[in-house]
C-alpha positions as CSV (number, residue, x, y, z in Angstrom):
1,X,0.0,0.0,0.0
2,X,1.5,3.4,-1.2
3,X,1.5,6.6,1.6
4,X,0.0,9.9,0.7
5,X,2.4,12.5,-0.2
6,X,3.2,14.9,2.6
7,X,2.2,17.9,0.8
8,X,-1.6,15.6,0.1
9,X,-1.8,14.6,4.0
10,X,-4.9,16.9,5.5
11,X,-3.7,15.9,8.7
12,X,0.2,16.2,9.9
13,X,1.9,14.4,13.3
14,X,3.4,16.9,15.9
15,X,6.4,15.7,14.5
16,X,6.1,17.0,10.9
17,X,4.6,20.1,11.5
18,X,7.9,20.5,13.8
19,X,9.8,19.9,10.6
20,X,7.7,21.7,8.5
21,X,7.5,25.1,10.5
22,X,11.0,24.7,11.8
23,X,9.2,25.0,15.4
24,X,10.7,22.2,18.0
25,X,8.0,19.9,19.4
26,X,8.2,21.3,22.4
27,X,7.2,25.0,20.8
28,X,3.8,23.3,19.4
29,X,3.0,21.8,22.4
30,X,3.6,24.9,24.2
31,X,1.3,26.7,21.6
32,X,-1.2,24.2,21.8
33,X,-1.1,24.7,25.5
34,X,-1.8,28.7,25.0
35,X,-4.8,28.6,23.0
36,X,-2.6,29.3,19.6
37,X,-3.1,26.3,17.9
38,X,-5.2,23.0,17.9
39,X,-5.0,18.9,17.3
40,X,-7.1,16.3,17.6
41,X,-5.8,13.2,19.3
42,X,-6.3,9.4,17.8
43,X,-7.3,6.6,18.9
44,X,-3.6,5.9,20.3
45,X,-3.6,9.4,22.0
46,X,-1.3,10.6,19.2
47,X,-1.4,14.4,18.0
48,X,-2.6,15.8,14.5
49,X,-3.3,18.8,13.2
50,X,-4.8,20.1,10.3
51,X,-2.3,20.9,7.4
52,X,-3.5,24.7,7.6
53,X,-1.8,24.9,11.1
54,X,1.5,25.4,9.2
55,X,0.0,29.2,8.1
56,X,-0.9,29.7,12.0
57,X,2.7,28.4,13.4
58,X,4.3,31.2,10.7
59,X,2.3,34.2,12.1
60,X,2.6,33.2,15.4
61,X,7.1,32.9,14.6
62,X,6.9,36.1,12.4
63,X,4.2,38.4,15.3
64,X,7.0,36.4,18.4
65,X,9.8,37.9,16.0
66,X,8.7,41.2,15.9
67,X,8.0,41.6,19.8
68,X,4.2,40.9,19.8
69,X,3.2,39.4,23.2
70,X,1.7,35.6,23.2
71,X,-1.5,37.1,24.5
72,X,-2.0,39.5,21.8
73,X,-1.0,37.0,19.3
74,X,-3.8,34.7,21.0
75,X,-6.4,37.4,21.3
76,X,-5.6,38.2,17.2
77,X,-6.3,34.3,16.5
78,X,-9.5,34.3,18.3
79,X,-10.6,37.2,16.6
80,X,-10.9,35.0,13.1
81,X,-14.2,33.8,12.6
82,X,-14.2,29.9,13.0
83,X,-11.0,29.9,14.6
84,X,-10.0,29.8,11.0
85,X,-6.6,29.8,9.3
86,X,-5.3,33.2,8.6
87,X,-6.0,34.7,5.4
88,X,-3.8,37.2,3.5
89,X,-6.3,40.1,4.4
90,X,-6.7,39.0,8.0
91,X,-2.7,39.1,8.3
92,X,-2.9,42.9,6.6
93,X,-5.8,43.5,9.4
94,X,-3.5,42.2,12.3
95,X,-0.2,43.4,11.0
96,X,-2.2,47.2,10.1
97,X,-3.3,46.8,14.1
98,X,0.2,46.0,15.3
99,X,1.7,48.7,13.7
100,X,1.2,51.2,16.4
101,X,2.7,49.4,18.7
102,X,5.6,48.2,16.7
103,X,6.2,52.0,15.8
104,X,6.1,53.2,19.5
105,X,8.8,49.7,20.1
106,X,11.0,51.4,17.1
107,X,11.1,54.6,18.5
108,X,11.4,53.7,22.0
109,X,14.6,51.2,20.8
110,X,16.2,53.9,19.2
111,X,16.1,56.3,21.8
112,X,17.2,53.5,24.4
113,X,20.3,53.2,21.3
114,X,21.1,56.6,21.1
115,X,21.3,57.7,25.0
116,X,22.4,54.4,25.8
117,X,26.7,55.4,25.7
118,X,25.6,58.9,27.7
119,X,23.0,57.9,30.3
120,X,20.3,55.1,30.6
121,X,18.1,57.5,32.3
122,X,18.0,56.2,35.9
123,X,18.3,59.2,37.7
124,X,21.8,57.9,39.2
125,X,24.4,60.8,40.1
126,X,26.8,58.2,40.0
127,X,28.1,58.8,36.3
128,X,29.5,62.4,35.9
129,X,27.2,62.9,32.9
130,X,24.6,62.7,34.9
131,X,24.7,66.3,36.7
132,X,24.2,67.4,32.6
133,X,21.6,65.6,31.8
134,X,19.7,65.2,35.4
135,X,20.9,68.1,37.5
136,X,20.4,67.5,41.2
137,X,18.4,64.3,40.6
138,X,15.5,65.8,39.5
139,X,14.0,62.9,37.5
140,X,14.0,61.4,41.2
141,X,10.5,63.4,41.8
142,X,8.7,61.6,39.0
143,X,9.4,58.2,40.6
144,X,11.6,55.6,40.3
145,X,13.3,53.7,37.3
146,X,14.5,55.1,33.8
147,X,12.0,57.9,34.8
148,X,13.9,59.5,31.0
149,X,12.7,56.3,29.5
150,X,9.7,55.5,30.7
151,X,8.5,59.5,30.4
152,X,9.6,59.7,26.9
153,X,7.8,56.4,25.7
154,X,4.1,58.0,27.4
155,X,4.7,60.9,24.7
């Protein structure tokens, strides 16, 4: 008896969809245990999951990539009618609404760049720069942490 073709299977193992997505075994199951992705089990307990969970596992890799939080990653899968498989327009929708938020990351990782070599912004008078850039600890009256930081990524 002759096997199906991989690329004809409508169902995959954990282990080829590990292959497949370049996601360890461990990554699925951890997805699976999030609410990201789904399987059915057999009869011998075994996983599978539908060939379309390849186009999940690859939004889920490229949103992680690109700093977006599990749980806004979930709460964008959920939001798909049917629990369905991303479409090309759903990934414009979700990538237009992450944009925002991947601006303000940008901005917020340059400026952390650029001050980075003078002053990380924690109010310290340890550093001689520091009298320059936060004379008599000023910053210290807005609270603490990288009150430069965190003041600059609220604007």
């Amino acid at each position: 008896m002759a096997t199906t073709p991989a690329w004809k299977q409508k169902e995959l193992s954990v282990g080829q969809v590990a292959a497949r997505s370049g996601v360890s075994v461990s990554a699925l199951h951890f997805y699976e245990r999030e609410g990201l992705i789904t399987s059915r089990r057999t009869s011998g307990n075994q996983r599978r999951y539908r060939r379309d969970i390849l186009r999940r596992v690859a939004l889920i890799r490229v949103a992680q990539r690109v700093g977006i939080p599990l749980a806004e990653i979930r709460a964008a899968l959920e939001s798909l009618p049917d629990g369905r498989t991303p479409t090309r327009e759903d990934w414009e929708h979700l990538s237009e609404v992450w944009r925002q938020a991947l601006e303000d990351r940008i901005r917020s990782l340059q400026q952390l760049r650029d001050d980075f070599t003078d002053c990380i912004g924690c109010g310290c008078l340890s550093i001689d720069r520091c009298a320059l850039a936060n004379p008599r600890d000023r910053y210290a009256e807005h609270g603490p942490g990288p009150r430069r930081l965190i003041e600059s990524e609220r604007s």
